[in-house]
C-alpha positions as CSV (number, residue, x, y, z in Angstrom):
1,X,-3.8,3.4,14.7
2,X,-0.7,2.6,17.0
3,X,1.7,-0.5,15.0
4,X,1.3,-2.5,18.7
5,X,1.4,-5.5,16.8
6,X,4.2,-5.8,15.0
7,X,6.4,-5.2,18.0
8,X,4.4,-8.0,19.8
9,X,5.6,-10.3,17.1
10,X,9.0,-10.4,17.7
11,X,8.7,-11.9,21.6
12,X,5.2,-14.0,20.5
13,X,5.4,-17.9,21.3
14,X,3.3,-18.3,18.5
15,X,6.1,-18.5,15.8
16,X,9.3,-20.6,15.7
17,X,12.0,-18.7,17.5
18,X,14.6,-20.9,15.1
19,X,13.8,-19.4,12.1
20,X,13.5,-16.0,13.5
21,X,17.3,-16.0,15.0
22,X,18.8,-17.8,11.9
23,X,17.4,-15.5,8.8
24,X,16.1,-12.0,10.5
25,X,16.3,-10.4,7.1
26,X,13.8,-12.9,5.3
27,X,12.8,-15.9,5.2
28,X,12.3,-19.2,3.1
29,X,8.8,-20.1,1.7
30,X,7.9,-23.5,1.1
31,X,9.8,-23.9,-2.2
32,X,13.2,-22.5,-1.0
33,X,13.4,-18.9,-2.4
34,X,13.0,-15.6,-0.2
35,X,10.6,-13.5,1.4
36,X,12.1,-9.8,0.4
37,X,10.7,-7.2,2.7
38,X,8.6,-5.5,-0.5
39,X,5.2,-4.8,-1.6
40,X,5.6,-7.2,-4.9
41,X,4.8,-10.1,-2.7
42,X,1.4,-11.7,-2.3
43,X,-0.3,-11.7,0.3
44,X,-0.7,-15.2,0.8
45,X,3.6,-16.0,0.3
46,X,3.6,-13.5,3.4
47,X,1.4,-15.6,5.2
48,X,3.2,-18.7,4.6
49,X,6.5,-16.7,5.2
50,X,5.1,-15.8,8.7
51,X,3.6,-18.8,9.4
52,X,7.4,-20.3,9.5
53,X,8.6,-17.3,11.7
54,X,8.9,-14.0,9.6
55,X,8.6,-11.3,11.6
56,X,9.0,-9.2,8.4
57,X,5.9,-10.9,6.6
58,X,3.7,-10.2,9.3
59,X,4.4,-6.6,9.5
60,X,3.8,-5.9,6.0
61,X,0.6,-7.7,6.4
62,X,0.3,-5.7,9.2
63,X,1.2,-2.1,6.8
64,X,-1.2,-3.4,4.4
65,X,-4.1,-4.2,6.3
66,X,-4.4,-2.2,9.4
67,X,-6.7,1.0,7.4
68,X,-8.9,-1.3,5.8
69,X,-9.7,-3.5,8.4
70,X,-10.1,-0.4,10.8
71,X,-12.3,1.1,8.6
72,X,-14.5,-1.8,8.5
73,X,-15.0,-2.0,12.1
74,X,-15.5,1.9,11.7
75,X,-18.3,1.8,9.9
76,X,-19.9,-1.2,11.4
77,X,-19.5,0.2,15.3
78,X,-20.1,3.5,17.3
79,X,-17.0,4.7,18.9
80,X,-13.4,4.9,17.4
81,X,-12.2,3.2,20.2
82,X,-14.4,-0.1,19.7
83,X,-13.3,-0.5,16.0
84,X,-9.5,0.0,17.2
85,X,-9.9,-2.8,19.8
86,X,-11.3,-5.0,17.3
87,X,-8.6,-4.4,14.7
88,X,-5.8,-5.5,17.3
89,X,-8.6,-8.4,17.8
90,X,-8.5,-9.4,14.2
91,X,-5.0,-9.4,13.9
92,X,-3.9,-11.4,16.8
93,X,-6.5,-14.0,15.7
94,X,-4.3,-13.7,12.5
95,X,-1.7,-14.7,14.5
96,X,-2.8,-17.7,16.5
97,X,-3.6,-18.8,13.5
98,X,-1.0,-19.0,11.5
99,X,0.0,-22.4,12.1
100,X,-3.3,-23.4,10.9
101,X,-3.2,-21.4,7.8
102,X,-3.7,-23.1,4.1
103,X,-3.8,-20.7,1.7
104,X,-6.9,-22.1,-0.1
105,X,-8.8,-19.0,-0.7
106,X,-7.4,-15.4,-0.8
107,X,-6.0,-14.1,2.5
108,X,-7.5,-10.9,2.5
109,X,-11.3,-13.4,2.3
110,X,-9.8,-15.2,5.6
111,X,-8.6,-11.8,6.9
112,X,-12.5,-10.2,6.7
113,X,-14.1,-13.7,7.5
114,X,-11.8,-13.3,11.0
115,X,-13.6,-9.6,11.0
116,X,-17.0,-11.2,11.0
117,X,-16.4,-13.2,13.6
118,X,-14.8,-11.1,16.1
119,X,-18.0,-8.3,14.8
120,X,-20.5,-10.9,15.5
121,X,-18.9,-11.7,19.2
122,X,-18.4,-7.7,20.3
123,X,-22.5,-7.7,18.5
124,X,-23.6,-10.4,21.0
125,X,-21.8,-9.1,24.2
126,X,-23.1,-5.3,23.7
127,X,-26.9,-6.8,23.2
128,X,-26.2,-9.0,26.5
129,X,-24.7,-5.7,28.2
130,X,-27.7,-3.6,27.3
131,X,-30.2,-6.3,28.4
132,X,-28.5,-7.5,31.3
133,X,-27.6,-3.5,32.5
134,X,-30.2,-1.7,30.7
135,X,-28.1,0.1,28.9
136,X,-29.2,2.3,25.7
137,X,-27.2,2.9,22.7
138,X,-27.8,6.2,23.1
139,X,-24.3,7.8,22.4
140,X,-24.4,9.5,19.3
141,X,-21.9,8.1,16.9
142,X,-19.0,10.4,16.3
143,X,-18.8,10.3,12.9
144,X,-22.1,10.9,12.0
145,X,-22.0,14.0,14.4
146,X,-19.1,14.9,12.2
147,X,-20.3,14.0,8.9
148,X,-22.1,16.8,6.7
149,X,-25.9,16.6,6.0
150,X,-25.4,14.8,2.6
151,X,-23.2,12.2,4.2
152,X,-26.1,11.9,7.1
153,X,-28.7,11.3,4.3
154,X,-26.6,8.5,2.5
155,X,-25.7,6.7,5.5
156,X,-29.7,6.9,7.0
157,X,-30.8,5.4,3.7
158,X,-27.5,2.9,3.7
159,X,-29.1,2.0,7.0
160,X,-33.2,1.3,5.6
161,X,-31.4,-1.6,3.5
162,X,-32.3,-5.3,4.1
163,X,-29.3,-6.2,6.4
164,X,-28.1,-8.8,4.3
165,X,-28.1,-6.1,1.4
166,X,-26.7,-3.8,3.1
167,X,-23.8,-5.9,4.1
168,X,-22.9,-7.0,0.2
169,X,-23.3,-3.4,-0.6
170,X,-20.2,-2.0,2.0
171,X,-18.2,-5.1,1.2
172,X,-18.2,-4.3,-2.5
173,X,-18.2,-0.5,-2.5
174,X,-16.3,0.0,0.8
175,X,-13.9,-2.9,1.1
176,X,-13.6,-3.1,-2.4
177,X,-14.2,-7.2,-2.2
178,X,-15.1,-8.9,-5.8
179,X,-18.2,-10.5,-6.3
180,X,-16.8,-14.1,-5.7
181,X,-15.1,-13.1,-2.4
182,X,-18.3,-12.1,-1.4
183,X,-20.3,-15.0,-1.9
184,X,-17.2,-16.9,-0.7
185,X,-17.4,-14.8,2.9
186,X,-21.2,-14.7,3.2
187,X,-21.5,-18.2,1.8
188,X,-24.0,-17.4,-0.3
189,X,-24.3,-18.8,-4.6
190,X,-22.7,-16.1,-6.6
191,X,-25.8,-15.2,-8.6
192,X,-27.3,-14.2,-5.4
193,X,-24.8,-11.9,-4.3
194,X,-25.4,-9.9,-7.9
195,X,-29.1,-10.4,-7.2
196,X,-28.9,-8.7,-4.0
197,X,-26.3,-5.7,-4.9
198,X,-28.7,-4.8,-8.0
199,X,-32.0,-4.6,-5.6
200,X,-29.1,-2.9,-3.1
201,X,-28.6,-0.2,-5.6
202,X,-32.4,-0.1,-7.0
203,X,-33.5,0.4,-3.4
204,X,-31.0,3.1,-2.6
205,X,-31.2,4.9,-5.3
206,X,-34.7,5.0,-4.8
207,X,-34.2,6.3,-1.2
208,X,-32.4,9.0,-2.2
209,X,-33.8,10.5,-5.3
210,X,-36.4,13.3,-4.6
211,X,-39.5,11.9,-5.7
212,X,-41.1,13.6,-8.8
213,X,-44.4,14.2,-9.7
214,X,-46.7,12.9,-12.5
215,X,-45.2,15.3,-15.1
216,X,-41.6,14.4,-14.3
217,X,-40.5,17.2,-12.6
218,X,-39.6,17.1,-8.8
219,X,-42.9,17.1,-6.7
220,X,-42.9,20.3,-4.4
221,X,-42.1,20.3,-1.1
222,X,-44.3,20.9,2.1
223,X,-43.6,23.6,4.4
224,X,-41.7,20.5,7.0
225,X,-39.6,19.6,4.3
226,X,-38.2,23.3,3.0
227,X,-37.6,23.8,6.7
228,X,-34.2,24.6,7.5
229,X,-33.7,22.0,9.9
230,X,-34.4,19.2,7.3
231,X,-31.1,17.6,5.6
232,X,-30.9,19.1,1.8
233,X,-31.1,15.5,-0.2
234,X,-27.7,15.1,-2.4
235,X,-26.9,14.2,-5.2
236,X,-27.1,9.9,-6.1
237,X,-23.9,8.3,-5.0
238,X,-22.2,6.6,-8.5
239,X,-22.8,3.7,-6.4
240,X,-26.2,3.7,-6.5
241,X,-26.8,5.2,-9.7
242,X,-26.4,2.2,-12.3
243,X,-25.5,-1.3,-12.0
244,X,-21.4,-2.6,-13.1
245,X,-20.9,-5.2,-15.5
246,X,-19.5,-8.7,-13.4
């Protein structure tokens, strides 16, 4: 993905232009001490830093967040372009923001809670578009034409999940989020966001082992199944296999 935003930065109204022409290098936090331009800094000082005018903190916020929050989009949208467009989206959000921002829960929570909101808008407008226009989704998404059949099968079973289920599930194996950031972005009680990635699991794992017969060895397959247009079922994903202490 193109680094548009960055550039944007430097001419946005958004940021104080006084602090910008007096320190270009870096800038002061709230306590007095510098932003360096390096990847030791936290994610929230950067906000802060940007949110009085560094340029420099928002483009390492930028370096550090563009791939996941594409990927995100990616695997929540059809077309490569879509989840592009609603990167830039998240981020400029990010940026009208930042004048608002209080760093009372991780930024990379308020980065994906942005993400969800900007998903659930592009959500709304397509199911308008398709029932105002008659439009079907019929495009086949790219990357599935692309994927191989073991990635097909995990991502057809993914897609069987309750959606709520399936969302913890991507956030936590996907965008790597811990169980409290989830229940902190879904606003749900933590217990239930274990709850629900254990039957997540249970159920997947169930949807992709081959099912086995009385005397525990794989049932046989019908003449459909052993076809050679049918997808060869893969191994389990380590995902899916067992559950992970808190």
């Amino acid at each position: 993905m193109q680094d548009a935003l960055p550039a944007l930065v430097l001419n946005s109204q958004a940021l104080p232009r006084h602090a910008m022409d007096e320190t270009p290098a870096s800038q002061p936090n709230p306590q007095g001490s510098p932003i360096p331009s390096n990847t030791g800094v936290s994610d929230e000082r950067l906000m802060l830093a940007f949110s009085q005018g560094s340029a420099e903190a928002f483009t390492e916020l930028f370096s550090r967040y563009k791939q996941p929050i594409y990927g995100f989009f990616r695997r929540r949208v059809t077309e490569p372009a879509q989840a592009e467009e609603l990167t830039q989206e998240t981020f400029f959000a990010l940026l009208r923001a930042a004048n608002r921002y209080q760093p009372r829960a991780l930024l990379r929570t308020y980065l994906y809670a942005i993400g969800f909101k900007i998903l659930r808008a592009h959500r709304r407008k397509a199911a308008f578009r398709a029932t105002f226009f008659g439009q079907q989704n019929s495009a086949a998404d790219p990357s599935k034409r692309d994927a191989t059949e073991s990635g097909l099968w995990v991502r057809r079973a993914v897609e069987k999940l309750d959606p709520r289920d399936r969302e913890i599930l991507m956030l936590r194996e996907f965008e790597q989020l811990s169980y409290a950031e989830i229940a902190d972005l879904l606003q749900l009680p933590l217990n239930t966001v274990r709850s629900r990635l254990f039957r997540a699991r249970t159920v997947l794992r169930n949807l992709l082992e081959p099912p086995t017969s009385s005397a525990g060895q794989p049932a046989a397959k019908s003449a459909s199944q052993t076809s050679p247009q049918a997808p060869s079922q893969p191994a389990t994903p380590p995902f899916a296999q067992k559950g992970e202490s808190a």
